[in-house]
C-alpha positions, -999 to 999 in steps of 0.1 A, spaced: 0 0 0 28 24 8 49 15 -23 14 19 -44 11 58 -32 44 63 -31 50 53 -67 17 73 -77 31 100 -56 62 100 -77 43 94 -110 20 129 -102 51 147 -97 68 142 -129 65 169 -164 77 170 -193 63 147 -226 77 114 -238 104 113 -211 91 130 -175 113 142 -152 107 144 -112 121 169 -95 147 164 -67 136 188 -40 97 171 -43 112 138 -39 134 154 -8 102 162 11 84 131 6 73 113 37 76 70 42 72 49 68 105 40 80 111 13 109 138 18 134 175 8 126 173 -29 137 141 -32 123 157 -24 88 186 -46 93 159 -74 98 143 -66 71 173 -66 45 186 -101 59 151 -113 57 151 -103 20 185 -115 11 178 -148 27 149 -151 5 165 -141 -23 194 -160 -18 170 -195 -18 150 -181 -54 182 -176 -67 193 -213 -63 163 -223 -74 163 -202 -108 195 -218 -112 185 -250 -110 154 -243 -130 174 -226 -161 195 -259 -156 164 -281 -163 155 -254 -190 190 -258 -213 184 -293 -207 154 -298 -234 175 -293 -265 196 -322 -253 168 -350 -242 153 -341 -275 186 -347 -294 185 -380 -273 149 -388 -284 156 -388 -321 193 -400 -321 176 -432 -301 144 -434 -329 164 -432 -360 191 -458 -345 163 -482 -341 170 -481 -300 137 -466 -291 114 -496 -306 136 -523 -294 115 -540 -272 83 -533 -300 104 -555 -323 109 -580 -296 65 -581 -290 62 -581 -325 87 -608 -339 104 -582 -360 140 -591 -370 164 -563 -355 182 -567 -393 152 -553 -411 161 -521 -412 175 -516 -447 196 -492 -462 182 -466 -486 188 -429 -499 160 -401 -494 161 -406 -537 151 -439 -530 117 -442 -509 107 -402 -520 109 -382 -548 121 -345 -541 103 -318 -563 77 -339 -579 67 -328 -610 40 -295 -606 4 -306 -613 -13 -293 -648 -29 -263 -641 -35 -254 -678 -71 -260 -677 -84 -247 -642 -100 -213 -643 -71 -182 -632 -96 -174 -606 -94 -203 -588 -90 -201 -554 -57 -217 -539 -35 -223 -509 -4 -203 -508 27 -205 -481 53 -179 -473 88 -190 -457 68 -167 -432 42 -188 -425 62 -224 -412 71 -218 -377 104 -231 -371 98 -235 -332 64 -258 -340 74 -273 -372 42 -268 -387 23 -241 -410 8 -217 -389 -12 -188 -413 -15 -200 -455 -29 -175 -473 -56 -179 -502 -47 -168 -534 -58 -167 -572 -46 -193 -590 -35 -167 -619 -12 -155 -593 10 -180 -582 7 -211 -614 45 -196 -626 72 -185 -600 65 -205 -568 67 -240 -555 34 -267 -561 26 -293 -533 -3 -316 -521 -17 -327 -491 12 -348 -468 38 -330 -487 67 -323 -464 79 -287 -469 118 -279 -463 132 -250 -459 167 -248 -487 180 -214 -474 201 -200 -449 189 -195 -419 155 -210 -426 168 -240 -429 194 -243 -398 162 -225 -377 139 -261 -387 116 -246 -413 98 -275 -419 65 -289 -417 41 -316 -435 16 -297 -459 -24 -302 -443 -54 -295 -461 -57 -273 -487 -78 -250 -508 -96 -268 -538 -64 -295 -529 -38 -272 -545 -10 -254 -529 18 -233 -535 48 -217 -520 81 -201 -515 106 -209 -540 124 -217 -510 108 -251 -498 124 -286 -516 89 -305 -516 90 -342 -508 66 -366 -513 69 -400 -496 67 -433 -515 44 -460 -503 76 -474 -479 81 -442 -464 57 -423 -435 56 -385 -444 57 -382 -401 91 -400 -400 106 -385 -427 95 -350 -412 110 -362 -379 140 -366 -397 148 -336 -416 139 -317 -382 167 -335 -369 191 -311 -352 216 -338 -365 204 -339 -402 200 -300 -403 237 -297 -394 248 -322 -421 227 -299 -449 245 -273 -432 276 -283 -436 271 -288 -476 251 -257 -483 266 -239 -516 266 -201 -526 266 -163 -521 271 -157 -479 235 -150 -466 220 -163 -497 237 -203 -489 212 -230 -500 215 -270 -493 217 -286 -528 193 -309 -538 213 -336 -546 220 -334 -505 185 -351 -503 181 -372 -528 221 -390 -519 212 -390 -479 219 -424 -469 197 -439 -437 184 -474 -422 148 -476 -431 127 -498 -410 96 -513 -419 65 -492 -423 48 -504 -391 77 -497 -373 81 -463 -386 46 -455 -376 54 -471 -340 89 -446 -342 61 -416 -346 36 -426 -321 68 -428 -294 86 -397 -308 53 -374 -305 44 -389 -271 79 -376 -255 86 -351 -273 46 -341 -258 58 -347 -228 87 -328 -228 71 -291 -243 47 -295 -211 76 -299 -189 93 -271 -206 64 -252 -205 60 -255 -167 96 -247 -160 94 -216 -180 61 -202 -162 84 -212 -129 110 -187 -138 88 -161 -149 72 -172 -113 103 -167 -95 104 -128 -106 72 -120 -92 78 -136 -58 107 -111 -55 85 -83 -60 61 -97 -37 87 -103 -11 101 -66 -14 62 -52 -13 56 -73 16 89 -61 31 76 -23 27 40 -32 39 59 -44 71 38 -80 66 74 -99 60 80 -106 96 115 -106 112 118 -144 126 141 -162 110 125 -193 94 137 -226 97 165 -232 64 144 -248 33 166 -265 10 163 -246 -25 154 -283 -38 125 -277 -16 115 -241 -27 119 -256 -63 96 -283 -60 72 -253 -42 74 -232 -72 68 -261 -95 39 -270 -74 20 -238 -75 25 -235 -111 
């Protein structure tokens, strides 16, 4: 309550336009409630004890937080090595040597041919992606457009329905603009010049080869053969259609999926939780130091709580 008036005291003070000044004699002459000397010296130690313990835990908490990247490195290294459906082979009576080896030419075909729009009306209504519009944190497309047909049949990309977009450019591509291609307007889309389209053969699952060009590990590989201007670099296409993997059999692939998008679920929520913990931890210090003012913080010492204890409060409440 103090703070409150005070600040609004402050805040009535100030002139001026876009940046207001307050003057230092009105600030001089502005009254607080100010507890005697040892009551201060309470107060601070109170506060830095409290701060000391949401520090540790924001610690341990950003900890957990650059951890993510990793476990989901972990997650795909283990599905595309066949480790993460091992014991689904074993139920299943699949042979740990079916996994064959094949080239991304092989099982897909990259840029298929566009589809003959000759005959369909200029005004035709069709779906139409930006670079802009994959989101390289989701891996998905976010906001197509609709445009006239007339507008886009020359000069851009053509895809279908299960398509898998990828981005060619720097830093599109190194950021993980990819996605698989949903439904579309009248079943025609187009895009950025910018997207290698791939369309999966009937041995392929468009959701495990999008797994895999998402890959933190694949993306560096492209990276590392990308040709031309600096800030205009693109991943050739012959990248793709030579990229050697192990191929397992179609049920499996879908069984790599289900698990992939299962952790990978589970690990966004924890990621999410830890992140609304941080924020968290920011507003319990302003709390603490409104408290402080209010003279509601009290000056007992508590007992010591671990800051693995005060993290698994903050988790808790959030």
């Amino acid at each position: 309550f103090y703070i409150a008036n005070m600040q609004n005291e402050i805040l009535n003070t100030a002139y001026g336009g876009a940046q207001p000044n307050i003057s230092s004699q009105k600030m001089s002459v502005m009254t607080f409630p100010l507890p005697p000397l040892s009551e201060q010296q309470r107060i601070v130690e109170r506060i830095e004890e409290l701060f000391a313990k949401l520090d540790e835990a924001k610690e341990r908490l950003q900890e957990v937080a650059e951890s993510f990247a990793v476990r989901k490195a972990a997650i795909l290294h283990k599905a595309f090595t066949g480790e993460l459906t091992q014991q689904w082979r074993r139920e299943n009576g699949v042979s740990d040597e079916s996994w064959e080896e094949e080239t991304i030419g092989d099982v897909c075909t990259v840029n298929p041919k566009k589809i003959d729009a000759k005959n369909l009306d200029d005004n035709l209504e069709v779906s139409f992606v930006p670079m802009a519009a994959v989101s390289d944190v989701f891996g998905e497309i976010v906001n197509h457009e609709v445009k006239n047909l007339q507008d886009v049949r020359t000069g851009f990309t053509n895809f279908s329905e299960g398509d898998v977009i990828f981005a060619k450019i720097t830093p599109c591509m190194e950021n993980g603009k990819s996605a698989i291609v949903g439904p579309l307007v009248n079943d025609i889309g187009y895009g950025s010049t910018e997207f290698y389209v791939l369309r999966c053969k009937k041995e392929l699952y468009n959701k495990y080869l999008y797994h895999m060009v998402r890959n933190t590990t694949f993306r560096a590989e492209a990276k590392a053969v990308m040709t031309g201007a600096v800030g205009q670099q693109r991943v050739p296409k012959t990248f793709l259609q030579e990229y050697q993997l192990l191929l397992p059999t179609l049920s499996e692939q879908h069984e790599i999926v289900r698990l992939i998008d299962d952790l990978l679920a589970r690990e966004r929520k924890a990621q999410q939780a830890t992140e609304q913990a941080l924020a968290s931890i920011d507003l319990m210090k302003k709390s603490i130091l409104a408290r402080a003012f209010r003279g509601e913080l009290g000056t007992n010492k508590a007992s010591e709580a671990s800051a693995l204890e005060l993290l698994r409060q903050v988790l808790v409440e959030n």
